[in-house]
N, CA, C and O of each residue as an XYZ file, in Angstrom:
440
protein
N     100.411    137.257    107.726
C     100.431    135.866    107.355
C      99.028    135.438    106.926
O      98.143    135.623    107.761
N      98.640    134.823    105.598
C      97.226    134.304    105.136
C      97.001    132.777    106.137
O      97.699    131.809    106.437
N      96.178    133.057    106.298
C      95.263    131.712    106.878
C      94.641    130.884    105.863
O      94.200    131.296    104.791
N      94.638    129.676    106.281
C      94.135    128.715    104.888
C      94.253    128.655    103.955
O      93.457    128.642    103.017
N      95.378    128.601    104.029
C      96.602    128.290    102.899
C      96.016    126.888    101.913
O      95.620    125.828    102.398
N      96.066    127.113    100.894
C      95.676    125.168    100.335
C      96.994    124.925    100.542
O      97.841    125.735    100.918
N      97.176    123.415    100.200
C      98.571    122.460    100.212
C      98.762    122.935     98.290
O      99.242    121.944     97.741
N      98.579    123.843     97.463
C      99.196    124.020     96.336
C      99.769    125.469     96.660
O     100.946    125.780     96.474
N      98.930    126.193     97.095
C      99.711    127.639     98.351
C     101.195    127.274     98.735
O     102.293    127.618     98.297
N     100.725    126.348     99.835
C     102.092    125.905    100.264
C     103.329    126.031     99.419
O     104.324    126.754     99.489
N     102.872    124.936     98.470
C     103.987    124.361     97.580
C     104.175    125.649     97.145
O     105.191    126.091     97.681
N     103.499    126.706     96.190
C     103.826    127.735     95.562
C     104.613    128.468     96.434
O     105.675    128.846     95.940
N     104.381    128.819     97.729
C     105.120    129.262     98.860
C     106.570    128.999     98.756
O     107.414    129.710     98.211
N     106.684    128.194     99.188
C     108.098    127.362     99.215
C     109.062    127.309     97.469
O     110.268    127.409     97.243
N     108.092    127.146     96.693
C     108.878    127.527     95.385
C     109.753    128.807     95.295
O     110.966    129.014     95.281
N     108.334    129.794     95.223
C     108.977    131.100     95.321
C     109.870    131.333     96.335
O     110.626    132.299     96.233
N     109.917    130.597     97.325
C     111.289    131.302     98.314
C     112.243    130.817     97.573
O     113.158    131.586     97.279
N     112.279    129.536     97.121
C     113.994    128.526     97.002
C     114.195    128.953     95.468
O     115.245    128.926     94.826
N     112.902    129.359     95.041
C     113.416    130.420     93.451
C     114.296    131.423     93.751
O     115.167    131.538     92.888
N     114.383    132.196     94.670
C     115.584    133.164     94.926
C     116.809    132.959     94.660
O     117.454    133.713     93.931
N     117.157    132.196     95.066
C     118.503    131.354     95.281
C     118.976    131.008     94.363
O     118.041    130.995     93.561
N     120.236    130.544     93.631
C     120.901    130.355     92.658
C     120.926    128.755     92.764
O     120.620    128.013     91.831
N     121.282    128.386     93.872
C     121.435    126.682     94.506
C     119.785    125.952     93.648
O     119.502    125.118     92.788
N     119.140    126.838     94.490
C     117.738    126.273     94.080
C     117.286    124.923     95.057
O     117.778    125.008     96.182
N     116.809    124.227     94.933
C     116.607    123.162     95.655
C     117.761    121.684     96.062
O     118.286    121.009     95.176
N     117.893    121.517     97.071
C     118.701    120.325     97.190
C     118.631    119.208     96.662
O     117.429    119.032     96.463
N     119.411    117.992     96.170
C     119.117    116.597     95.519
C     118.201    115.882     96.364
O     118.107    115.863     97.591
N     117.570    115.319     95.500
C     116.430    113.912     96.750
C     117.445    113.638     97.805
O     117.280    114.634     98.509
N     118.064    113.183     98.185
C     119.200    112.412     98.532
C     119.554    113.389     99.821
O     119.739    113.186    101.022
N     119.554    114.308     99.140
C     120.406    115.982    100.467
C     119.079    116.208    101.073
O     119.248    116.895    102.080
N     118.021    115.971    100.924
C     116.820    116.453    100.964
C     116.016    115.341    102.150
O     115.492    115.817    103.158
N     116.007    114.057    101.915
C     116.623    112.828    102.576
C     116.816    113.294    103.832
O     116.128    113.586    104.810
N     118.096    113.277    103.474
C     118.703    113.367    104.820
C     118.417    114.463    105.815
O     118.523    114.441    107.041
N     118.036    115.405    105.021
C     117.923    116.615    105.823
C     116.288    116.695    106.635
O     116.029    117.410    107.603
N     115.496    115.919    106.054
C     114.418    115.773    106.411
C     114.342    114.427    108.009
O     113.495    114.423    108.903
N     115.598    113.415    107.832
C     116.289    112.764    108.467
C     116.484    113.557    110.511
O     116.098    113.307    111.653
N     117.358    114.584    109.733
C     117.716    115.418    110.918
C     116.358    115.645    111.348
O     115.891    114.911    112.218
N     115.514    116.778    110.733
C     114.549    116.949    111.060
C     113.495    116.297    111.668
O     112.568    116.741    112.345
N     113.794    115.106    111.302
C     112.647    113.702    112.230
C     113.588    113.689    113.665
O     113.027    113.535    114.750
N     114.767    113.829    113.585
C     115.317    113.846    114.787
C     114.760    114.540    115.858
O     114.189    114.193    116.892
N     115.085    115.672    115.325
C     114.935    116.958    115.941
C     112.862    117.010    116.654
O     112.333    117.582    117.607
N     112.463    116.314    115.818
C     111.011    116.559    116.194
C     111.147    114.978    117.640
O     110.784    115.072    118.813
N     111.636    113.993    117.109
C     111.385    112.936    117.931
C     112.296    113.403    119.711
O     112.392    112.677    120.701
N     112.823    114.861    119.518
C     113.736    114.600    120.317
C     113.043    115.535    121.522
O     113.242    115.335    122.720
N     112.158    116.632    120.958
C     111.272    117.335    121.366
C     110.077    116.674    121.974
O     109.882    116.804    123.182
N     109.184    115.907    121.157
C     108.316    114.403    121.524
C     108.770    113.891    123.086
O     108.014    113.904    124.057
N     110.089    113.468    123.091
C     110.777    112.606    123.818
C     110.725    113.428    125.476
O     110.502    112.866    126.548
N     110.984    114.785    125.262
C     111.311    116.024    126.106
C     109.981    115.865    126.793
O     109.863    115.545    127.975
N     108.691    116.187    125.716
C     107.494    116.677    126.385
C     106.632    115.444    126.942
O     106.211    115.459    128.099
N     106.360    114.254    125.970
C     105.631    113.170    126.488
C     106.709    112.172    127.218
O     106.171    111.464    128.070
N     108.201    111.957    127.052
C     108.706    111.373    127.537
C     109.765    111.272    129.193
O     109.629    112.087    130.106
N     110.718    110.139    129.220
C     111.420    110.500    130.150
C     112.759    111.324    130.429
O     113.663    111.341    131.264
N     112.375    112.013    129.240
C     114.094    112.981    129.570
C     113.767    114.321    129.036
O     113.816    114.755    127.885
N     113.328    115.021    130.462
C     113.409    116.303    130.686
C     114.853    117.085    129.903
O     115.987    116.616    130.001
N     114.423    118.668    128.939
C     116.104    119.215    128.783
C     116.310    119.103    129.520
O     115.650    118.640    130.450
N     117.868    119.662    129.467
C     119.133    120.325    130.016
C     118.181    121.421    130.569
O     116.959    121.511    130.449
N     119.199    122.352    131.301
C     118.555    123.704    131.569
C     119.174    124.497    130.582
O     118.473    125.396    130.117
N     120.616    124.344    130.043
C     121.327    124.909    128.959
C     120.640    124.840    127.853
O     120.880    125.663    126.969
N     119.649    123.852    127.669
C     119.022    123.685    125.921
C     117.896    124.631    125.865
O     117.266    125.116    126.804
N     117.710    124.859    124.219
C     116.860    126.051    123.525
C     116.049    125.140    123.850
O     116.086    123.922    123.678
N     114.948    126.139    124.569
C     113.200    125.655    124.195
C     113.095    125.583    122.712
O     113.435    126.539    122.016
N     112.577    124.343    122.150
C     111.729    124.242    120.838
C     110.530    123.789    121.075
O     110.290    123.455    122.235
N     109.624    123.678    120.202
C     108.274    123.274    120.347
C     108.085    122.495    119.307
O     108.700    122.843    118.298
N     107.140    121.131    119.190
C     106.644    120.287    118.339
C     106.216    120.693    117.189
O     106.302    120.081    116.124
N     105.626    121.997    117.426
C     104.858    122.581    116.348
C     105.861    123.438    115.232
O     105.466    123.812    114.127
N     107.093    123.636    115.716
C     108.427    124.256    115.216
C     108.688    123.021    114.348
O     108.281    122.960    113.188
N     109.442    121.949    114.998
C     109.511    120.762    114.532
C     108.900    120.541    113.256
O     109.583    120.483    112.234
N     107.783    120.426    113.252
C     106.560    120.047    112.972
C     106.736    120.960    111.506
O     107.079    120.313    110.517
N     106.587    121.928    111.404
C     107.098    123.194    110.803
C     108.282    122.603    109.571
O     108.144    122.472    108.354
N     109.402    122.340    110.425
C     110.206    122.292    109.174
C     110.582    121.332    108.895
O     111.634    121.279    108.258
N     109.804    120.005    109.292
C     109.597    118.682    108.191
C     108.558    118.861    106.930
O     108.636    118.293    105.840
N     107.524    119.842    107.385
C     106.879    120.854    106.400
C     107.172    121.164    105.169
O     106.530    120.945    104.142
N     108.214    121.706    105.330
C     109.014    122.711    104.469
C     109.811    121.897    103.581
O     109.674    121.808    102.361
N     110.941    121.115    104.559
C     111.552    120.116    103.681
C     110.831    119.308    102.753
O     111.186    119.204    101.579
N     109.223    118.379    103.521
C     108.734    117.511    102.888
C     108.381    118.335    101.096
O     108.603    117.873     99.977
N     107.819    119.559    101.483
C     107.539    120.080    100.542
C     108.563    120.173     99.531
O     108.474    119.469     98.526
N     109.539    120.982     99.697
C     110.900    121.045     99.127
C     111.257    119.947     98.219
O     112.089    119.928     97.312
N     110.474    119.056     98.638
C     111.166    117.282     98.043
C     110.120    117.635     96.726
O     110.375    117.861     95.543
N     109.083    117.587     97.333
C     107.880    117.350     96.286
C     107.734    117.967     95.114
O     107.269    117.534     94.060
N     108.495    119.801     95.584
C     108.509    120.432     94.108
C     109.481    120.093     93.560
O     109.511    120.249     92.340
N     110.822    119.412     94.347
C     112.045    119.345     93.597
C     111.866    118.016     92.490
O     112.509    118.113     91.444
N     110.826    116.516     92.736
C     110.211    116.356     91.929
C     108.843    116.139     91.328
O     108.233    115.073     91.247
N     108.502    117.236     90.955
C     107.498    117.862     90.715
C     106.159    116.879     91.426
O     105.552    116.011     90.799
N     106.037    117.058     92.095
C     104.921    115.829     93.066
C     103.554    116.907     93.450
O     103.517    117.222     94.640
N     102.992    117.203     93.003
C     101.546    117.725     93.460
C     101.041    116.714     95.114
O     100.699    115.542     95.273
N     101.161    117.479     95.749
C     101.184    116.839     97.243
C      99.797    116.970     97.559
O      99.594    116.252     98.538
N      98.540    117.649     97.136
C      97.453    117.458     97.274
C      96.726    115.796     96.357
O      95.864    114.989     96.706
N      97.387    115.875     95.423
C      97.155    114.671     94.417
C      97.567    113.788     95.364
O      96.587    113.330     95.953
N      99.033    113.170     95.929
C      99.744    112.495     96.548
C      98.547    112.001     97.719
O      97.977    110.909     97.725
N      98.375    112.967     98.556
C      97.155    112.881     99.838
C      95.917    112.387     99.281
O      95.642    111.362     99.905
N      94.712    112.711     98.079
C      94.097    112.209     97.168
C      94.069    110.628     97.562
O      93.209    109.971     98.150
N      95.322    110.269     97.020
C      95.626    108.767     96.752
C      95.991    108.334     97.804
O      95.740    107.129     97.817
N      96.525    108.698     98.856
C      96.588    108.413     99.877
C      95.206    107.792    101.049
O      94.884    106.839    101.759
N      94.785    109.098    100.598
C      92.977    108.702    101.625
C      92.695    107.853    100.776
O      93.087    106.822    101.323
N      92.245    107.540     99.718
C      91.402    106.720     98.812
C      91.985    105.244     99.075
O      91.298    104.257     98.814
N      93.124    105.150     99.539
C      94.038    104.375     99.863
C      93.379    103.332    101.205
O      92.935    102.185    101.245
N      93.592    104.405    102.201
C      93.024    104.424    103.816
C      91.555    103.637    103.702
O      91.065    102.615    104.181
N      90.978    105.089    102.459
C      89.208    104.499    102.884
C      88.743    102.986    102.101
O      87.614    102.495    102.116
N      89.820    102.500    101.512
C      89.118    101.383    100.768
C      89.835    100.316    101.832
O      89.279     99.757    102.777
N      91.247    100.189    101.406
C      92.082     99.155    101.807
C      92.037     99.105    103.525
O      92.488     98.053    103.979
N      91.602    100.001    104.437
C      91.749    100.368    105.487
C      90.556    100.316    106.119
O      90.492    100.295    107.349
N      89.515    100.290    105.357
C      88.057    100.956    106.276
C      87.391     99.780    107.230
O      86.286     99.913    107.756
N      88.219     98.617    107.374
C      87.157     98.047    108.517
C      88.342     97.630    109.508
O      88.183     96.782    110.385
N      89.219     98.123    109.346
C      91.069     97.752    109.904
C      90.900     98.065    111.479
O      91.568     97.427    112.293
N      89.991     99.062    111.887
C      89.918     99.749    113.546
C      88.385    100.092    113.675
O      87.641    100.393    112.741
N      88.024     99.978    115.132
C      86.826     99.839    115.302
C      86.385    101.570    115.413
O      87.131    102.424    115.891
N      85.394    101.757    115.010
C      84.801    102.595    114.351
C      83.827    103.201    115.986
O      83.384    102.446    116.851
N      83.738    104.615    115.977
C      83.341    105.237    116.978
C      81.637    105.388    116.398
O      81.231    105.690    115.276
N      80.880    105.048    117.651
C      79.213    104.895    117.771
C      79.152    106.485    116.981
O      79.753    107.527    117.242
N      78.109    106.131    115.876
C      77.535    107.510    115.334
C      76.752    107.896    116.436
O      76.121    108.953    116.405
């Protein structure tokens, strides 16, 4: 497995797998939803470890970082399905944070 992956790695990653496939990528919409489950599935794990409801003893151990994992994948999935450069996306995002945002929370002593 490569380490330090960029976020265009990624995406290329995830292309080439769902290029295999004849289906190819799911609709925004299927993609949605499925990313949907997946918030579930992570909030439900969240809930397990920081919260008040211990599993079952019957339930699969998952981990956050699993979770975590394949909102990943999906999010990505979305982005190539339309064509969204997700490093660009983040770009605009921080630039976002550091202007509109930068005096919003108090700031830790240099």
């Amino acid at each position: 497995m490569v380490k330090n992956k960029t976020v265009k790695d990624l995406q290329q990653e995830v292309d080439s797998y769902i290029s295999q496939f004849k289906e190819g990528y799911f609709s925004p919409l299927a993609m949605l939803a499925r990313m949907t489950e997946e918030l579930g599935e992570l909030a439900r794990e969240v809930n397990h470890f920081y919260g008040e409801k211990p599993k079952k003893h019957d339930e699969d151990e998952k981990t956050i970082e699993e979770e975590l994992g394949d909102m990943l994948f999906v999010l990505i999935c979305m982005a190539n399905s339309l064509d969204i450069d997700l490093e660009t996306a983040h770009n605009r995002v921080m630039d976002k944070f550091n202007t509109r945002d930068k005096d919003r929370w108090t700031r830790k002593d240099s």
